[in-house]
N, C-alpha and C positions, 0 to 999 in steps of 0.2 A: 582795824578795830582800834578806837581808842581806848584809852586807860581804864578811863572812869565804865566804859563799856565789856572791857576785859574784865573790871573790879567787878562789878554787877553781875556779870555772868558767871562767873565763874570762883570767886569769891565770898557772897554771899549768897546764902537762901530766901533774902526777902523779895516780895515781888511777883510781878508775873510776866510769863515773856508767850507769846506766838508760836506756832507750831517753825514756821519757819525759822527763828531764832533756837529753837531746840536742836532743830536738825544743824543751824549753822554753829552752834556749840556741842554737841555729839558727837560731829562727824571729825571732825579733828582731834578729840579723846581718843575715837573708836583708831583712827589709824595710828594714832602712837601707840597704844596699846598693844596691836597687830603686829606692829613693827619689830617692837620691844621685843613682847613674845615670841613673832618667828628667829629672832636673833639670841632668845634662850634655846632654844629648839637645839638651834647648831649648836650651842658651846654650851649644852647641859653634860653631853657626855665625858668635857673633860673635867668637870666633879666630881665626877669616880676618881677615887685615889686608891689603888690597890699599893700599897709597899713591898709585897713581894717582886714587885716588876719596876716599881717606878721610885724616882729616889724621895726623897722624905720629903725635898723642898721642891717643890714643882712649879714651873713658873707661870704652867697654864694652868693648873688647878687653881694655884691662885689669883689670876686673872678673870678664870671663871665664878668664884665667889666673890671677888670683887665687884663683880656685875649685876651677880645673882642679886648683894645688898642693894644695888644703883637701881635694878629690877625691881626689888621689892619697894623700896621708897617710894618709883617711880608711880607702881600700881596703887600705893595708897591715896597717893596726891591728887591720881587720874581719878581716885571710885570718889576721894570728897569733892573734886570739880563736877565730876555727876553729879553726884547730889544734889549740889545748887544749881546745877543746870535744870533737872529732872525736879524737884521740887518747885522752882515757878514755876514749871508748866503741870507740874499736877494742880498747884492753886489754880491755875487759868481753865482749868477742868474742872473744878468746882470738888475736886477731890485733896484729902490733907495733903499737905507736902512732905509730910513722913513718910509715904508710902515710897518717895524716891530711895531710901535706905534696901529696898526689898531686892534690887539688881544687884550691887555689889555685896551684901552679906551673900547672896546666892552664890556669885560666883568665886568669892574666898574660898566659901564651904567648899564647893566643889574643887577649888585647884588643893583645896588641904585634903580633901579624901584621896585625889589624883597621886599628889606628894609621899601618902602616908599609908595605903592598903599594900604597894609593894612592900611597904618596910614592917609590917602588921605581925608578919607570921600568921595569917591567915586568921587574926583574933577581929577582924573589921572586913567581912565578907565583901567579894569584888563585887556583888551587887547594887552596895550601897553605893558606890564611884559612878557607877551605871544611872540610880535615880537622882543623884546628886545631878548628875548633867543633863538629863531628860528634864528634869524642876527648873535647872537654869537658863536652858535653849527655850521653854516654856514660857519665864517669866521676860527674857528678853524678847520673844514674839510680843507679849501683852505691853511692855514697854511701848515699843515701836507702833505698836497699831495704834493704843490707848495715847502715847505722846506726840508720836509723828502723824496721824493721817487723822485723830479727829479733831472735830472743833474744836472751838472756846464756849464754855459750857455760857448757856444763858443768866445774865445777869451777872457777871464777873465786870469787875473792871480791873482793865489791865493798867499797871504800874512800871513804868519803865522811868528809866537813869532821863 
């Protein structure tokens, strides 16, 4: 991919791109993403800092919030590439290109309820963790069907680099 092709895609939100080019701008989001995530997975539990057992300066506690930040940066920069990814192809659907905001706000919410109903005291019922990810598995079906597998809505023209 060249530049000016990376800049368009993934940079801005003007425009509109092809079902193919969503998927070829997705699909490389989605597995950093995966990647990322299964690589929090292992090194979440050394976050836990208990001080009765473990000494004050920990070298993997602190390696694991160093990540944790690299991780979250990571995940912002990945949901705004969506965006302008998923926003021309909503144009090219003849749908606004705001609607692409609707997948990543979902899945914030959800990983901040996931985050935050352990640590609640039971004031943020484990239900709501529950619809949070039923809404998000939900909205990214409709992504995928609605961006990957349909047309280009009639009378659109598309705008590329």
């Amino acid at each position: 991919m060249t530049e000016a092709g990376f800049r368009f895609l993934y940079r801005e939100d003007r425009g509109r791109i092809s079902r193919a080019a969503w998927w070829g701008g997705t699909v490389p989001l989605a597995v950093l993403v995966a990647a990322a995530t299964a690589l929090w997975v292992f090194v979440r539990p050394y976050a836990a800092h208990d001080l009765a057992t473990q000494p004050f300066i920990d070298v993997a506690t602190i390696l694991a919030y160093l990540y944790l930040a690299a991780y979250a940066f990571g995940l912002i920069l990945a949901a705004v590439c969506y965006y302008n990814v998923s926003a021309k192809r909503f144009r090219d659907r003849g749908r606004p290109g705001r609607l692409a905001v609707v997948l990543p706000l979902a899945a914030f919410l959800a990983g901040a309820l996931d985050w935050f109903i352990p640590q609640s005291f039971g004031e943020v019922p484990a239900w709501a963790g529950t619809v949070a990810l039923v809404t998000l598995v939900a909205i990214a079906i409709w992504n995928v069907v609605d961006l990957g597998f349909a047309p280009t809505a009639v009378g659109t023209t598309r705008i590329v680099p």
